[in-house]
SEMIPA-407919 format. One record per residue (C-alpha): residue number from 1; residue in one letter; x, y, z. Coordinates in steps of 0.5 Angstrom, whole numbers, plus 500, padded with zeros to 3 digits. Layout:
N
   pos   code    xx    yy    zz
   NUM      A     X     Y     Z
...
end
This chain:
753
   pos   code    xx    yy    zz
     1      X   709   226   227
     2      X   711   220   232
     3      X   712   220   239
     4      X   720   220   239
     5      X   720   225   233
     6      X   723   232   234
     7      X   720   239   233
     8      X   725   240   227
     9      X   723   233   224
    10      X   715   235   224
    11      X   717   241   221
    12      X   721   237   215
    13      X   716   232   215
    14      X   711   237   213
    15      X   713   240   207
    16      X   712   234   204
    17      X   705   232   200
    18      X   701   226   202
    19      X   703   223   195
    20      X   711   225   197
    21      X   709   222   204
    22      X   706   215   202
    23      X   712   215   197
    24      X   717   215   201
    25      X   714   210   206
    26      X   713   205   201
    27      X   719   205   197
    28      X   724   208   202
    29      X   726   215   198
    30      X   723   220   196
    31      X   718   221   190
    32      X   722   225   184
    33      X   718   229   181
    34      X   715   236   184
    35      X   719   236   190
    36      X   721   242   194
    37      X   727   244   197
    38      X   726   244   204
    39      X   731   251   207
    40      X   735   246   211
    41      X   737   242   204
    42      X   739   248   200
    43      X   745   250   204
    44      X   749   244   202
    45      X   747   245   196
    46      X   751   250   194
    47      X   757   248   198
    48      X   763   250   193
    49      X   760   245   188
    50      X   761   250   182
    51      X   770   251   185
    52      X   770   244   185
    53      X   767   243   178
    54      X   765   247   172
    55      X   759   242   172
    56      X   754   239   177
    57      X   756   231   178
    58      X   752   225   183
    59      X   759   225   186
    60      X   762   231   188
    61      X   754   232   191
    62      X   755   226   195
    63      X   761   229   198
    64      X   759   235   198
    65      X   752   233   202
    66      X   753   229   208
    67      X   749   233   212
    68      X   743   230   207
    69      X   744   223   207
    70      X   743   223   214
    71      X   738   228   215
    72      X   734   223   210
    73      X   735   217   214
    74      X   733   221   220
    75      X   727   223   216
    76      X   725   215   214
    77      X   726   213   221
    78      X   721   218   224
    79      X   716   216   217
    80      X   716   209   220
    81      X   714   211   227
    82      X   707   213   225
    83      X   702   211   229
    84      X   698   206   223
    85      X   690   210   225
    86      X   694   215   221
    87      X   697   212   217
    88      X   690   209   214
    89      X   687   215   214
    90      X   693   219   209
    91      X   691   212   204
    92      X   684   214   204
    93      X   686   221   203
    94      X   690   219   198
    95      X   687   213   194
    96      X   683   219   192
    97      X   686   224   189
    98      X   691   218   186
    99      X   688   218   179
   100      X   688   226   178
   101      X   695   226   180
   102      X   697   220   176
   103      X   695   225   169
   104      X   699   230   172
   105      X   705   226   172
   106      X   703   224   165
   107      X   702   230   163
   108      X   709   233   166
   109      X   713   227   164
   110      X   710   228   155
   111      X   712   235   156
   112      X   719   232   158
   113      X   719   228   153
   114      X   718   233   148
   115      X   724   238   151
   116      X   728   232   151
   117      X   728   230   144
   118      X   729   237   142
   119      X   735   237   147
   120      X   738   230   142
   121      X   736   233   136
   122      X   741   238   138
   123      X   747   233   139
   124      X   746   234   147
   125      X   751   230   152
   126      X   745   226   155
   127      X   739   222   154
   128      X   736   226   159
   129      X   733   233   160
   130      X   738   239   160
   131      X   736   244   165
   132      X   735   251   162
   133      X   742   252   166
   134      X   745   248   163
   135      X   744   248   155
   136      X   750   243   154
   137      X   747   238   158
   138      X   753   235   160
   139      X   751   233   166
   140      X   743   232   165
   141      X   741   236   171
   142      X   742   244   173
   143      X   746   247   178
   144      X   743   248   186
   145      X   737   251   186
   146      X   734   249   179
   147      X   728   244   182
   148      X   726   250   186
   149      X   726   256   180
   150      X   723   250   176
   151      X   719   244   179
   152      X   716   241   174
   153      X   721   240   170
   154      X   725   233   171
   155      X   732   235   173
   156      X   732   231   179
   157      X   739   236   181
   158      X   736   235   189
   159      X   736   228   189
   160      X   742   226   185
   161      X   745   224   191
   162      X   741   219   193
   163      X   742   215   186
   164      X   749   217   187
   165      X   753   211   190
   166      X   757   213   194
   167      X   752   216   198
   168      X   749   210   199
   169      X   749   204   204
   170      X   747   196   203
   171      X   742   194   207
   172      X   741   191   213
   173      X   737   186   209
   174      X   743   185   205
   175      X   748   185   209
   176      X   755   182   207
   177      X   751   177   202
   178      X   751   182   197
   179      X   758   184   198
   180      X   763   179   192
   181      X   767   173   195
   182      X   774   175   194
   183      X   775   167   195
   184      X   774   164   187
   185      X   768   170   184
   186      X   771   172   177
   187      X   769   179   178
   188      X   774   180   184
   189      X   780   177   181
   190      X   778   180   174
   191      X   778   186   178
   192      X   784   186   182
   193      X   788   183   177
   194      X   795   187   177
   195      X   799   189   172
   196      X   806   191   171
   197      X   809   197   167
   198      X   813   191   163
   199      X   807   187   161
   200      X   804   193   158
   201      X   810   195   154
   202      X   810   189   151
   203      X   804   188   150
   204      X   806   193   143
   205      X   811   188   141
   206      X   809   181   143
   207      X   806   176   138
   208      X   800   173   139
   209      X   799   166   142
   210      X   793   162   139
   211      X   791   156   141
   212      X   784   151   138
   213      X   779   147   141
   214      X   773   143   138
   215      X   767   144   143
   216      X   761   140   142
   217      X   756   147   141
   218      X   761   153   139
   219      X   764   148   135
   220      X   772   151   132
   221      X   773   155   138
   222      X   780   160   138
   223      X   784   162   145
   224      X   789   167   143
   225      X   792   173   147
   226      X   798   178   147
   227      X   800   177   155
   228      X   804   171   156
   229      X   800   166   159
   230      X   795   164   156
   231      X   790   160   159
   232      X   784   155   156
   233      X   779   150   158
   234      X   773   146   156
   235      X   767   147   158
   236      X   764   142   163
   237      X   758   137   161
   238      X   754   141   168
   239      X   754   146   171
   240      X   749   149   177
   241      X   748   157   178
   242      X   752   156   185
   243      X   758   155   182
   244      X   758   161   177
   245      X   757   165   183
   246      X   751   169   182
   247      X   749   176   184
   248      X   742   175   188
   249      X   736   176   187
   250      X   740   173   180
   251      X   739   165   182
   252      X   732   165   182
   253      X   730   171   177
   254      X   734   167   172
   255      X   731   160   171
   256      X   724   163   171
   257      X   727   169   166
   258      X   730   163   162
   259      X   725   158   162
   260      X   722   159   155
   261      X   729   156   152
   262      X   729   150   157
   263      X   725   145   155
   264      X   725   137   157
   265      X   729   134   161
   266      X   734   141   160
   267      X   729   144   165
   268      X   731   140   170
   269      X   738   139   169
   270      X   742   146   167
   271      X   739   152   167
   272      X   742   155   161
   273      X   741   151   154
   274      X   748   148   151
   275      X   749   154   147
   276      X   748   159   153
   277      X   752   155   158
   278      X   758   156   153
   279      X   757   162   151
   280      X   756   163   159
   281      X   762   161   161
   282      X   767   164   156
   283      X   763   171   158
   284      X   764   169   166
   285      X   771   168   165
   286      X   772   175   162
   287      X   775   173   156
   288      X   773   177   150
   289      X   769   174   145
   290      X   767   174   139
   291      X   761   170   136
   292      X   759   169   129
   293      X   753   166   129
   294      X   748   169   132
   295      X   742   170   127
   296      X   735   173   129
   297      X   731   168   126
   298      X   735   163   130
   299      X   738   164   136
   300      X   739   171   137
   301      X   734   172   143
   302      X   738   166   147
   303      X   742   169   146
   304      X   741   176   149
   305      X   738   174   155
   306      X   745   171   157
   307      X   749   176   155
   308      X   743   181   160
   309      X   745   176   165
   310      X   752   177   165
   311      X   751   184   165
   312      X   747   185   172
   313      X   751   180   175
   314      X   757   185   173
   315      X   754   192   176
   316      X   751   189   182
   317      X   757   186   185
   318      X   760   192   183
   319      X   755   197   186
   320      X   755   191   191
   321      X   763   192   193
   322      X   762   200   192
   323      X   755   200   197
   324      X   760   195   202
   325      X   766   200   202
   326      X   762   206   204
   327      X   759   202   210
   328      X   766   200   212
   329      X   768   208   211
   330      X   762   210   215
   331      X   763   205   221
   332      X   772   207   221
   333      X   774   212   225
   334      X   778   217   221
   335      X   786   215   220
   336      X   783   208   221
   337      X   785   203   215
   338      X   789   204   208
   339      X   785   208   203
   340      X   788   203   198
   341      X   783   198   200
   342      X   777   202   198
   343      X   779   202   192
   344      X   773   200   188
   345      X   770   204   183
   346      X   773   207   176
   347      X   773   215   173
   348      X   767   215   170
   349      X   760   211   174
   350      X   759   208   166
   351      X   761   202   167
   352      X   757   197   162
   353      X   755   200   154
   354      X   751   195   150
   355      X   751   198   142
   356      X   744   196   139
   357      X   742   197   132
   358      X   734   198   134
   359      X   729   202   139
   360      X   727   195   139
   361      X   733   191   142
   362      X   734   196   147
   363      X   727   196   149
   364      X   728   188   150
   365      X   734   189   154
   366      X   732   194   159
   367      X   725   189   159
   368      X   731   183   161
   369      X   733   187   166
   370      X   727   188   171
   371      X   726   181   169
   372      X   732   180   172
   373      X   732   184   178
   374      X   725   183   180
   375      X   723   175   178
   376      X   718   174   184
   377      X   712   179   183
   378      X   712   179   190
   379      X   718   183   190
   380      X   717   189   185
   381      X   721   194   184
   382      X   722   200   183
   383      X   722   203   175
   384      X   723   211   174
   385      X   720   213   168
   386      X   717   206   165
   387      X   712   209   162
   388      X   715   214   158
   389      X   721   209   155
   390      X   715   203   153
   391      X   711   210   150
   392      X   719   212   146
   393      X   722   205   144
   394      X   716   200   144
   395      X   712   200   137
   396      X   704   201   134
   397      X   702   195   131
   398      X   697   200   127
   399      X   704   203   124
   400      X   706   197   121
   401      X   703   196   113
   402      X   699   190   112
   403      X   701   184   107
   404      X   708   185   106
   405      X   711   179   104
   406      X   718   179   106
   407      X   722   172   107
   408      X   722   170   116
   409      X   728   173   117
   410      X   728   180   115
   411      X   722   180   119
   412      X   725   177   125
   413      X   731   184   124
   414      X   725   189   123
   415      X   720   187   128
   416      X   718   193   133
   417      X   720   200   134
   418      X   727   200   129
   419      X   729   208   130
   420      X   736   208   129
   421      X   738   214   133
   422      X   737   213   141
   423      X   741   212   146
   424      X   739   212   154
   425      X   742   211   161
   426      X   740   206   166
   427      X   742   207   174
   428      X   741   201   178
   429      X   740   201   186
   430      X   737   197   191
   431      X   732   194   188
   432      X   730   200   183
   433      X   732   201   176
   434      X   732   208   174
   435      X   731   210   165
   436      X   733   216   163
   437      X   739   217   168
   438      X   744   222   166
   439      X   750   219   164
   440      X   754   220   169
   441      X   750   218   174
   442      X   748   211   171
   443      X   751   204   171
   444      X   748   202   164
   445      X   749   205   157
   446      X   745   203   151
   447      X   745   206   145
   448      X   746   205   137
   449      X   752   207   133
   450      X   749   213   130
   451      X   746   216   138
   452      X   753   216   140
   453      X   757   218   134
   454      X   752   225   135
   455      X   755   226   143
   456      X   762   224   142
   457      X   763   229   136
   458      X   769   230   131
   459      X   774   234   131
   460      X   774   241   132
   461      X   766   241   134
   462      X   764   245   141
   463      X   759   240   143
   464      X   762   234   144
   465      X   764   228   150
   466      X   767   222   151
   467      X   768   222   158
   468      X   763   217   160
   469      X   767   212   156
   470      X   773   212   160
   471      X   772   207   165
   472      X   768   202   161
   473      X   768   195   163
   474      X   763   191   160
   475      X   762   193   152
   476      X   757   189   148
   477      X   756   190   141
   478      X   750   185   139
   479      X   747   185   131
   480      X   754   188   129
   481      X   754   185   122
   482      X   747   191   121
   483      X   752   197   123
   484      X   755   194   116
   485      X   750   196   113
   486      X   748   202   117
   487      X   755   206   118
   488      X   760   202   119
   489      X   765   207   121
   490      X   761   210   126
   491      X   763   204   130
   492      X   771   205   129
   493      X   769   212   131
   494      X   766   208   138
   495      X   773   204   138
   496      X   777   209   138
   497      X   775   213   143
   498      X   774   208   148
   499      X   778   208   155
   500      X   781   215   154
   501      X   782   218   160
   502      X   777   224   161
   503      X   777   231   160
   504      X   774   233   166
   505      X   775   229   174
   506      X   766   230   174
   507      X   767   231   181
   508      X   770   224   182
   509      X   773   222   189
   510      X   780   220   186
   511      X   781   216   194
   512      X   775   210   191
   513      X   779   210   184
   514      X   782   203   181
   515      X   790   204   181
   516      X   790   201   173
   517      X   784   206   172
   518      X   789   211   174
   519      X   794   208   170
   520      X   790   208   164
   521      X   790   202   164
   522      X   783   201   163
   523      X   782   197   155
   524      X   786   191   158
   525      X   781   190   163
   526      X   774   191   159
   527      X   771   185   157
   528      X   768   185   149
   529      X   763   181   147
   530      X   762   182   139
   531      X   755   178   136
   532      X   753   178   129
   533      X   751   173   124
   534      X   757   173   119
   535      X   765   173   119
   536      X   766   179   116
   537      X   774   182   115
   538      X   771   189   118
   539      X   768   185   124
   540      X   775   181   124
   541      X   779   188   125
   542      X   775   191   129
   543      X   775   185   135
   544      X   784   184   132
   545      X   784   191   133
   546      X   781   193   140
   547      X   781   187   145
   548      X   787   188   148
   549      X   784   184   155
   550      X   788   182   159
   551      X   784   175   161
   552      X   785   173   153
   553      X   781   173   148
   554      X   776   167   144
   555      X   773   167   137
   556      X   768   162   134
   557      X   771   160   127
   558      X   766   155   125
   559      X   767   155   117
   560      X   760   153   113
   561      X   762   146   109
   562      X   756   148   104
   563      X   755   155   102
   564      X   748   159   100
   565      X   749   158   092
   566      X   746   150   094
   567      X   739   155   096
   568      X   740   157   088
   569      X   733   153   086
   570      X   733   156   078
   571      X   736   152   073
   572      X   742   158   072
   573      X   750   158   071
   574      X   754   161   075
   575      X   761   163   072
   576      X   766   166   078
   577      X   772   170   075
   578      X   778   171   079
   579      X   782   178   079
   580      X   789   178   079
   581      X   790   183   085
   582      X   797   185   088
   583      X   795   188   095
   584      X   789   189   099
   585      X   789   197   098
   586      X   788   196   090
   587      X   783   192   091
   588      X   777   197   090
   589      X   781   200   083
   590      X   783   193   080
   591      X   776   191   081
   592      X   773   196   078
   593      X   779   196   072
   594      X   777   188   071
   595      X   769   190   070
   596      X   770   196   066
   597      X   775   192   061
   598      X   774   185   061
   599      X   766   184   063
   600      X   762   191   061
   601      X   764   189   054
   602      X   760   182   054
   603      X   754   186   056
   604      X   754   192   051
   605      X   750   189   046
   606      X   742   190   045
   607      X   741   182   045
   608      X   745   182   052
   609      X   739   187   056
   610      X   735   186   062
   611      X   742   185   066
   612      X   742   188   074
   613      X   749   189   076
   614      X   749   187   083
   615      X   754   193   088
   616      X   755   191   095
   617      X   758   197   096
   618      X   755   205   096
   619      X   761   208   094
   620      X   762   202   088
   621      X   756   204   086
   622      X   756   211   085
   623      X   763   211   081
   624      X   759   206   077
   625      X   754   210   076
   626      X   758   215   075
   627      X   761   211   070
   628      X   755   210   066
   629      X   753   216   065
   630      X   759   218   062
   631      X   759   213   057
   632      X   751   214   056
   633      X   749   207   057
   634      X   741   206   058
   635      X   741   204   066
   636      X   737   205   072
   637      X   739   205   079
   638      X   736   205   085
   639      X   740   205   091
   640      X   738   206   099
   641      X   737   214   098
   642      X   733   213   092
   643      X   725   216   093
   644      X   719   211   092
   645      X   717   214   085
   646      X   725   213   083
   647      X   725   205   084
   648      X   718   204   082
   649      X   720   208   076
   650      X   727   204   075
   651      X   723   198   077
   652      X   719   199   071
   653      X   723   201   066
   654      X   728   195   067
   655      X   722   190   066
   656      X   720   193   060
   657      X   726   193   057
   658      X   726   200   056
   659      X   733   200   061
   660      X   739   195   059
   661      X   742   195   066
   662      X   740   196   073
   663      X   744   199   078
   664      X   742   195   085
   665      X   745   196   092
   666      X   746   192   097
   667      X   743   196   102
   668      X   737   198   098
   669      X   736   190   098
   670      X   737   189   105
   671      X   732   195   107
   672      X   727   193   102
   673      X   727   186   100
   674      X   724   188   093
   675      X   723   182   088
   676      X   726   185   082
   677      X   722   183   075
   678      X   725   181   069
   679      X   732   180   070
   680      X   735   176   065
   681      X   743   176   067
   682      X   746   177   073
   683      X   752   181   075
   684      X   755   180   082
   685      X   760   186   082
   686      X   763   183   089
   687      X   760   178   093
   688      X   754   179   098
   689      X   756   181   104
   690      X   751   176   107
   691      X   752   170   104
   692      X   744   168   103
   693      X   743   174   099
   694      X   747   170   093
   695      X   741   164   093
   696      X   736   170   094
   697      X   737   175   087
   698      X   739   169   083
   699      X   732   166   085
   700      X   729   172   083
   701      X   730   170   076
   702      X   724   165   076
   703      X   718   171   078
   704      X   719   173   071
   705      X   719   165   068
   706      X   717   165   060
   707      X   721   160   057
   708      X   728   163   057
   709      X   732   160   062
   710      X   737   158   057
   711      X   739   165   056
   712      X   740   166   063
   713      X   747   167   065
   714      X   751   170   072
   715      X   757   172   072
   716      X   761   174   079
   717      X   768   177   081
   718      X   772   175   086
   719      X   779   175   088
   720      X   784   172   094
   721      X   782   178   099
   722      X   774   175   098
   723      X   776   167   101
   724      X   772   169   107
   725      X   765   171   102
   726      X   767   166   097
   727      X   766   160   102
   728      X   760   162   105
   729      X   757   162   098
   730      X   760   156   095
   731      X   762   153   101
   732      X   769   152   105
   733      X   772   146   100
   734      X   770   149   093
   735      X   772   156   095
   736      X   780   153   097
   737      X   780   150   090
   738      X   778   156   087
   739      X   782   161   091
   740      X   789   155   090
   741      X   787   153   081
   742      X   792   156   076
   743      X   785   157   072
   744      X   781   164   074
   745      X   775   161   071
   746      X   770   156   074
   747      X   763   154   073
   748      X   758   151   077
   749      X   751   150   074
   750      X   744   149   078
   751      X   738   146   079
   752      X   739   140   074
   753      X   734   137   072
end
């Protein structure tokens, strides 16, 4: 095409199209989709990949194909010596055979869609589409040869390596600004952080150190750690982006991203809000974290955008160091420079996982994520599949029903898209973000528990994979308090299998591999983060349990000095009863054997009826259940699995009377929020996980107001193991008297008049 280009390279030039063609010279790589495999690519493509490794992996591509990536560049220098008459001419050509070819990749991107969901259903391994070749999917691309035996289907197996980073270089653009200081960066001396066998062994035995701090908006802030240093530190009054050593382009994306929390002087001044410069600097020092107080309703978007930003950060000095080190390899001579030095990557390229409870959330983080990286809309960049993943995770306003009424902050939980069964790949390089990449070929993982629960798998399952969890350094698990009331131990199953060493190498250069990852080190070098809206003691576990790193860990543990029973507006006695419980194990048993002997009798009688028992735990509520039926007691339930006719009929039945109990989940009401007619007394078999659910249920007792409030009654149970619910309830200081008195029988009576 060029003067200077050669015969060779017209040749490979011309087997493109012209869309081909343009794509490659506006965005520097060529277009994913309907590619050909030109003769001089395909022998390195099946160069002893399948010796090398049951399956197909970016990386062994990489090392496998050097002769590509040279080739490419061959191939974009010659693009960029096109004379510009000819240039003009292929974007007339072009412009007007645009539309037509925009429907065709439309049309092939629904049919991988469809393929791709049927692939999920069946528990694959990816978030992207299997090859025919590859029914396991494990690695979300076909062996050589597929994107020629079948063109139109997005396996992308000839240009993995191009998204593969160890076949790519900084550019010159760039240069060494790109490439993490060593001197004060966070990152670097996270990174190179070294341990000694010693320290590891004594980790298991070591008794951790705490530490207090009061901080003006994170209030109560505990530092604790199992290695022997323990290092804390306040926050200081201002801080400016230089001095928390951002990855550009993030210094100016991020003050245009952020600038709808910063208002007033703030705008000025900082670009984080107080809350964000705190969380910030707890998250940018690599610490775990563990906060409490994020509410949807309140500060759950600020909060997001912090955490998005750290996790950008974090993947582009990482890609950056990585993207450095091959420049240097490639400009070395061989036998030159110490292998060690290069030493920069994990065993797996996953190194962030964000857990998310909805589509929603996930389509919020991705949206923070182009934000981030493009800020100025001179600069855009390149989104692969952007609108496929806005057509699969965002939501129809049509499918909403009209006039619900529903208190603020369930709507605030359930907004958009709220499927709870996903999980989806990110790749970021150079100014592209690519959707849908295979697992081991992306930086980012998001995805919800259940999403991950069907790739990992259980013991004695053919299909299942853990692997991409081995080398994960960044775990963020936001909304945790709404895994409690999806499934809970779909996150325990998460816990525990993250880190592991994997099963298979995927095609790994072992030479570019940190020594600690090697070591199986690697959980005392993953950073936490846990948000949710409560203290929980499942949550507390899991945060105790398996943050391990070795910077330490930090915990919010503000207590509420006033609970949600003073949000209690009907005029009703609330009668708490203390059970006497030897251990935690006994618990279940001995509250069951207490409601069963000591309150169940109360309420036998015909004049005790309209009562709705209020069971927070599903398995509570079907031994209950179970318990009734046998007995022959007159009840309805309604749990979260209880059809539409089913509640409706319960429903009604309790307001007539014509049922004396009611059997009510507390997922049932976290899902539904129905407003219960006809109660008259109130049973809290435990207290309410979410501590406004306790003002909520009793307040329904005024929807059916005739005259009755002073038969009202509620009763609750408790014992020694609920402090932290019973604080939230009845606040901090009355729940340490009730836990403390001698008397297993205290009464608090609301909205005197």
């Amino acid at each position: 095409m060029g003067k200077r280009g050669s015969r060779s390279q017209s040749q490979l030039l011309g087997s493109l199209t012209k869309k081909q063609k343009k794509h490659l010279r506006d965005f520097g790589e060529e277009h994913p989709f309907y590619d050909r495999v030109s003769r001089k690519e395909a022998k390195p493509q099946t160069c002893q990949l399948s010796e090398s490794s049951d399956t197909s992996s970016s990386e062994s591509e990489a090392e496998s194909e050097p002769e590509q990536v040279s080739g490419y560049h061959r191939l974009l220098a010659t693009l960029k010596n096109v004379s510009k008459e000819e240039e003009e001419e292929e974007e007339a050509e072009e412009d007007s055979v645009m539309d037509e070819t925009e429907m065709n990749l439309e049309d092939g991107d629904s049919d991988i869609s469809e393929e791709e969901d049927m692939a999920a259903e069946s528990t694959d391994m990816q978030s992207s589409v299997a090859s025919p070749a590859d029914p396991e999917g494990k690695d979300g691309h076909g062996p050589p040869g597929t994107s020629e035996e079948s063109p139109e289907e997005f396996t992308d197996a000839k240009h993995e390596s191009l998204f593969s980073l160890e076949t790519n270089f900084l550019e010159e653009e760039s240069g060494g600004d790109s490439s993490p200081k060593a001197s004060q960066d966070p990152f670097v001396q996270h990174v190179n952080t070294k341990l000694k066998e010693k320290e590891i062994q004594a980790v298991a035995t070591n008794p951790k150190t705490t530490h207090q701090l009061k901080w003006p908006i994170l209030g109560q802030v505990v530092f604790s750690s199992k290695f022997q240093k323990l290092e804390t530190f306040k926050p200081p009054k201002d801080i400016d982006l230089k001095s928390v050593h951002l990855q550009k382009p993030l210094e100016s994306t991020w003050i245009k991203t952020n600038s709808q929390f910063l208002s007033g002087p703030q705008k000025s001044n900082s670009p984080f809000t107080p809350l964000q410069k705190e969380l910030f600097l707890i998250m940018n020092s690599y610490r775990d974290l563990f906060y409490p107080e994020r509410t949807a309703l309140k500060n759950g978007e600020e909060i997001r955008h912090v955490y998005c930003l750290h996790v950008i950060n974090h993947v582009l000095k990482a890609n950056a160091q990585v993207l450095g080190n091959n420049s240097r390899r490639r400009s070395q001579k061989l036998g030159v420079g110490d292998d060690d030095d290069f030493r920069d990557q994990g065993l797996t390229r996953p190194k962030v996982l964000i857990v998310v409870p909805f589509r929603e959330a996930a389509l919020r983080v991705v949206q923070l994520f182009i934000s981030l990286l493009e800020g100025d809309s001179k600069k855009k960049i390149i989104v692969s599949n952007k609108k496929r993943f806005n057509g699969e995770y965002g939501s129809d306003p049509e499918e909403r029903p009209p006039n619900l009424k529903r208190p603020e902050d369930y709507e605030a939980v359930f907004v958009g898209n709220i499927d709870d069964h996903f999980r989806i790949g990110v790749a970021i390089l150079q100014r592209s973000i690519r959707l849908y990449a295979p697992f081991y070929s992306s930086d980012i993982l998001i995805a919800s528990p259940l999403g991950l629960r069907t790739i990992i798998g259980g013991e004695g399952e053919k299909k299942r994979d853990f692997d991409f969890l081995s080398s994960i350094e960044l775990l963020i698990i936001d909304q945790a308090d709404i895994y409690l009331m999806q499934n809970w131990e779909h996150v325990l199953h998460l816990m525990n299998h993250m880190n592991l060493l994997p099963l298979d190498s995927h095609g790994v250069d072992f030479s570019r591999v940190r020594m600690w990852s090697l070591n199986n080190w690697s959980k005392y070098y993953r950073q936490t983060l846990l948000f949710g809206a409560l203290q929980d003691a499942q949550i507390n576990s899991v945060f105790n349990k398996y943050c391990v790193n070795v910077q330490g860990q930090v915990a919010v543990r503000s207590v509420p000095m006033t609970g949600s029973i003073s949000r209690v507006l009907v005029q009703l006695p609330h009668v708490f009863q203390r059970m006497q419980v030897e251990s935690l194990a006994s618990v279940i048993d001995a509250r069951f054997n207490f409601f069963v002997n000591k309150i169940l009798p109360q309420y036998r009688d015909a004049v005790m009826s309209h009562t709705l028992i209020y069971v927070p735990s599903y398995f509570d509520f079907v031994r209950l259940r179970n318990y009734f039926k046998k007995e022959e007691l007159n009840f309805a339930h309604i749990c979260e699995y209880t059809q539409k006719s089913g509640v409706s009929r319960a429903r009604h039945f309790f307001l007539q009377g014509e049922k004396q109990f009611l059997l009510l989940t507390e997922r049932f009401h976290f899902y539904k929020r129905y407003t219960i007619k006809g109660i008259r007394n109130l049973i809290f078999y435990e207290l309410p996980t979410y501590p406004h659910f306790y003002s909520e249920v009793c307040n329904m007792l005024r929807a059916t107001s005739r005259g009755e409030e002073a038969a009202w009654t509620c009763t609750v149970l408790y014992s020694k193991y609920d402090a932290q619910r019973l604080a939230a309830v009845v606040g901090v200081e009355r729940a340490a008297q009730m836990l403390q008195s001698k008397k297993n029988v205290h009464l608090f009576i609301t909205g005197e008049r």
